[in-house]
GUNUMI-242685 format. One record per residue (C-alpha): z, y, x; residue number from 1; residue in three letters. Coordinates in Angstrom, 3 decimals. Each point is the difference from the previous one (the first is absolute). Example, Ala and Ser with C-alpha at 12.3 -4.5 7.8 and 13.67 -1.06 7.14 Angstrom:
<pts>
         z         y         x    n  res
     7.800    -4.500    12.300    1  ALA
    -0.660     3.440     1.370    2  SER
</pts>
This chain:
<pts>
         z         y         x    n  res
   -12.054   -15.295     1.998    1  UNK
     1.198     3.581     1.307    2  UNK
     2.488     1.075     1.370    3  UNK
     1.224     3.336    -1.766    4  UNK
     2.616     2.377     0.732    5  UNK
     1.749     2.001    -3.535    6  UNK
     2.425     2.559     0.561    7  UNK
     2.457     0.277    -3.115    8  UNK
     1.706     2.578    -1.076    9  UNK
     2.372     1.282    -2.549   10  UNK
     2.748     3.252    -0.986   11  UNK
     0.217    -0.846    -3.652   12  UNK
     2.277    -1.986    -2.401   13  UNK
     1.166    -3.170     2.239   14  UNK
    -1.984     0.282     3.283   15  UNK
     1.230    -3.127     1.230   16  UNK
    -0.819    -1.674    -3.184   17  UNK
    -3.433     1.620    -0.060   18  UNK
    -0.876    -1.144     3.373   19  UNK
     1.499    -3.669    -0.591   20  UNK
    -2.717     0.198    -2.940   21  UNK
    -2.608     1.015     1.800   22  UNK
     0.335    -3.059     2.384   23  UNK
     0.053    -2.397    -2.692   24  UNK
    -3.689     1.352    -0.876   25  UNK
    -1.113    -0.133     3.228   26  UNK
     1.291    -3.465     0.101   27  UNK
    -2.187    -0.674    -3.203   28  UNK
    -3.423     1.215     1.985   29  UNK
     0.356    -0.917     3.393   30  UNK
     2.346    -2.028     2.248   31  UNK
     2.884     2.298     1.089   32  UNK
    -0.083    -0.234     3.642   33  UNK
     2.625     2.319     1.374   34  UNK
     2.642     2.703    -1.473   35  UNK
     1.298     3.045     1.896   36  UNK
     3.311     1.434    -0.025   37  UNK
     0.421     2.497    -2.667   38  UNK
     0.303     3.502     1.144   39  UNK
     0.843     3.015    -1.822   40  UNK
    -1.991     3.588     0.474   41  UNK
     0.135     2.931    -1.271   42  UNK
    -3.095     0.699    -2.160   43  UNK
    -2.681     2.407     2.145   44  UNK
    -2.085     2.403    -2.342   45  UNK
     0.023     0.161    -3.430   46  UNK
     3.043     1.821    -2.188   47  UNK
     3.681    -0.690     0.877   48  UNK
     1.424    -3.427    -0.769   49  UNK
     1.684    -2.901     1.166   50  UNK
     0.349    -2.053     2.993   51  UNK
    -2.794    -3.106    -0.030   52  UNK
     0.684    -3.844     1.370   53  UNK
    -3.095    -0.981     1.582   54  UNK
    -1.484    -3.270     1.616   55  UNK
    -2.845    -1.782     0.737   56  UNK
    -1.098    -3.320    -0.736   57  UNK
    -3.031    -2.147     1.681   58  UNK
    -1.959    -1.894    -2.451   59  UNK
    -2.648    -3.039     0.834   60  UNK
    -2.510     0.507    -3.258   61  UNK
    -3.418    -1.106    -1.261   62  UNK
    -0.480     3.189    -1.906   63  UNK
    -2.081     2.689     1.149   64  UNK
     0.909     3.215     0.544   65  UNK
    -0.663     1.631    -3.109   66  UNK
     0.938    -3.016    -1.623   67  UNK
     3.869     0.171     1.316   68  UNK
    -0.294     3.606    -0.435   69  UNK
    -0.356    -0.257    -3.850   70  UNK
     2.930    -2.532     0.483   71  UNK
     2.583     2.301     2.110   72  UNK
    -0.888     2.395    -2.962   73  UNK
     1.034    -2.629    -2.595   74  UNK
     3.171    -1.001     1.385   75  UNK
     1.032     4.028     0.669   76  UNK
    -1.349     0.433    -4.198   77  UNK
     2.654    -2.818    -0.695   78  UNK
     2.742     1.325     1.825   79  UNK
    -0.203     3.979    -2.573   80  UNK
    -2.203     1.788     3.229   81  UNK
    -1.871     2.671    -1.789   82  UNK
    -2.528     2.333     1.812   83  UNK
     1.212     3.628    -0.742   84  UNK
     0.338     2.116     3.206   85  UNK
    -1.014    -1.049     3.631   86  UNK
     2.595    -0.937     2.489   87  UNK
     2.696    -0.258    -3.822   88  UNK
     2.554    -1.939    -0.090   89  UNK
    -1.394    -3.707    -0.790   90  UNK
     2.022    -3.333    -1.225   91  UNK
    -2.383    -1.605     2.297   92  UNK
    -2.937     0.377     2.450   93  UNK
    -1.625    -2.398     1.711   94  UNK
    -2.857     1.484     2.667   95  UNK
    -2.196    -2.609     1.829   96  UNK
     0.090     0.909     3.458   97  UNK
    -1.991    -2.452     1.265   98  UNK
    -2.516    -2.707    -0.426   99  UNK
    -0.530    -2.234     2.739  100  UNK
    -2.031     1.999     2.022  101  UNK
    -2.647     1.608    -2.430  102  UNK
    -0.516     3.327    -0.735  103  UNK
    -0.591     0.863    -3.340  104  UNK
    -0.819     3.654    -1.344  105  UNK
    -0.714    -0.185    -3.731  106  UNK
     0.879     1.847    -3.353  107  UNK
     3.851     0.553    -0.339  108  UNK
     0.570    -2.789     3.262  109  UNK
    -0.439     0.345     3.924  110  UNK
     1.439    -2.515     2.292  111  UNK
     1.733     0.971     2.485  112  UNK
     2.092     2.008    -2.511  113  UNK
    -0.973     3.405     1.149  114  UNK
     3.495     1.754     0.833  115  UNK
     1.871    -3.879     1.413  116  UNK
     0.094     1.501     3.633  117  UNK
     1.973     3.208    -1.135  118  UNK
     2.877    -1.974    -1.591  119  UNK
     2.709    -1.682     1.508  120  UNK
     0.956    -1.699    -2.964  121  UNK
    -3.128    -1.532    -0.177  122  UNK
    -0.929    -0.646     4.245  123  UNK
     3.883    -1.658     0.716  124  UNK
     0.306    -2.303    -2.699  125  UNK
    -3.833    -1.344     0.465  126  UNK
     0.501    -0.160     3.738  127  UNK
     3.259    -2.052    -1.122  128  UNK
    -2.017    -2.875    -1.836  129  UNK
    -3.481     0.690     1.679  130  UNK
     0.939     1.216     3.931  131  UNK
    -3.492    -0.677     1.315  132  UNK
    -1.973     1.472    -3.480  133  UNK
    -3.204     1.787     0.889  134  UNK
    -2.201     2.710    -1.430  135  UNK
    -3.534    -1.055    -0.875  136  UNK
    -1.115     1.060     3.333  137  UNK
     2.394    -1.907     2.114  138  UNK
     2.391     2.340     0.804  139  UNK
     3.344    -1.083    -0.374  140  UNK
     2.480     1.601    -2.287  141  UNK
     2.719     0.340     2.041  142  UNK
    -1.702     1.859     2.659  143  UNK
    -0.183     2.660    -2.635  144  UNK
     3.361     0.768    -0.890  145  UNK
     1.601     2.130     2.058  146  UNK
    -0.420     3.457    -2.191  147  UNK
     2.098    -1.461    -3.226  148  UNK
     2.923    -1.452     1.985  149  UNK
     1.523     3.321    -0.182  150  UNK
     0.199    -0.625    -3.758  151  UNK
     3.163    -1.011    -1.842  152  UNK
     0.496    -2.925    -1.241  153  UNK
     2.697    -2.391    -0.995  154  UNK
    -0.169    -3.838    -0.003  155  UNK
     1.934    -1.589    -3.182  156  UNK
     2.075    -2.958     0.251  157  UNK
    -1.908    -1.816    -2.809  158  UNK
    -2.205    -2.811    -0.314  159  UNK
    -2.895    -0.008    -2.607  160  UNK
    -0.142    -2.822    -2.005  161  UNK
     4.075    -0.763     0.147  162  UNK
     0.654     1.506    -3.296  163  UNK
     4.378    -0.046     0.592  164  UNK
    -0.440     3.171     2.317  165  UNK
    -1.142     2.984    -0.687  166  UNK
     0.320     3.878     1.358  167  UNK
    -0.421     0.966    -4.546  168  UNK
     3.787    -2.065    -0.789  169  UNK
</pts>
């Protein structure tokens, strides 16, 4: 098994509901380990549009990288996300941010996710489930940090997975 990290994110239709989704197909091809806090952002690059709730969820999985790759695709497919305009508004994305401690740089995936250092709303929920999560080369994550905490972000009082609150009501 490996241990995976998945950021989530969504600005579309029900976030909450989106990202509640998304961790019931994670459950379905891995063991959910941890969830973070769910934090909303406002979306960086891209054309204007609305506010996203992100999070990240560790995942222990047999799958290989590609192989829960094609199955973050499926479950954001499921949920309406459609590939029109990059950084778009999106009903869901899920990024895998990391993989154990592999690096992987193939067609359409590279582990570490390339930009994970320059975004907050990626680095402080992680660091929430995964504190002492390291790059491929040993360094540790939170050593590396410092440049995005000047970033805005806010922390939602929602759980994923308790489907009686949500920020969309």
């Amino acid at each position: 098994m490996s241990r995976c990290a998945i950021a989530a994110g969504s600005n579309l239709g029900g976030r909450s509901g989106h990202l509640n989704a998304a961790i019931d197909g994670l459950n379905a091809i891995g063991d959910v380990v941890a969830i973070s806090s769910v934090y909303e952002t406002a979306p960086i690059g891209g054309p204007e549009q609305g506010p996203y709730l992100n999070a990240v969820v560790l995942i222990d999985t047999a799958r290989t990288p590609i192989g829960l790759l094609r199955e973050l695709l499926l479950i954001e497919r499921a949920r309406g996300r459609v590939r029109h305009e990059r950084w778009g508004p999106r009903t869901l994305d899920l990024d895998l941010i990391l993989f154990d401690r592999l690096a992987v740089d193939e067609p359409g995936l590279t582990v570490p996710h390339p930009r994970m250092l320059e975004r907050r709303f990626v680095l402080e929920p992680l660091l929430e489930v995964w504190p002492d999560a390291r790059m491929p080369d040993g360094a540790a994550i939170a050593a590396s940090t410092e440049s995005v905490w000047t970033q805005e972000i806010r922390r939602i009082d929602m759980v994923l997975g308790d489907r009686s609150r949500s920020v969309d009501q």
